[in-house]
C-alpha positions, 0 to 999 in steps of 0.5 A, a space after each residue: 494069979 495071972 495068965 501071963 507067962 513068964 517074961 510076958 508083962 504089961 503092954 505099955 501101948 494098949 494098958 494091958 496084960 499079955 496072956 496066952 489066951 489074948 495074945 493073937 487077938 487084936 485088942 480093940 473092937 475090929 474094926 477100929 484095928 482094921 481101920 486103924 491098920 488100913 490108915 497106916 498102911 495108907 500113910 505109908 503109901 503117901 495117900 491123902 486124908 481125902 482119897 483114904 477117907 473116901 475108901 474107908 466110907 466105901 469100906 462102911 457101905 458095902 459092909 453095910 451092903 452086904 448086911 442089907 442082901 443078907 436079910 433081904 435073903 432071910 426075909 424072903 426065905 421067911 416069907 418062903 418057909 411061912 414061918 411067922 416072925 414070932 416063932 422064928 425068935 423063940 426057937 433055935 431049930 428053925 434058924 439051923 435049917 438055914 
């Protein structure tokens, strides 16, 4: 049995059924999508291999950015609250005051 419907049959480019659950999803990690779109889109903009390079690394950094205030926001809200750490992992209804 399969989710595919009708007239749906394999996608020759990703080795894969289409099925109606999957069908919007990008296929692939997304990020390696997004990159991958974005690389397109800057080949169609005749960008070089450097200049794209360096946008995608400053993509990478201010992800990476953004994780490391997001948990210096969490730390000093745990510092705040006086919870232990121990306590926060081993209980779900701390996390939902956040």
């Amino acid at each position: 049995l399969s989710d595919s419907e009708p007239g749906e049959g394999d996608d020759e480019k990703e080795g894969h059924a289409i099925t109606r659950k999957n069908r919007g999803i990008p296929h692939g990690t997304r990020v390696e999508q997004g990159t991958k779109l974005l690389k397109e889109f800057l080949d169609i903009m005749n960008m070089a291999r450097q200049t794209q390079q360096m946008i995608i690394e400053g993509q990478k950094f201010n992800t990476q950015k953004k994780f490391i205030q997001t948990m210096r926001m969490l730390d000093d809200w745990v510092k705040e609250k006086n919870y232990p750490i121990d306590d926060i992992m081993k209980h779900d209804s701390i996390i939902h005051t956040l």
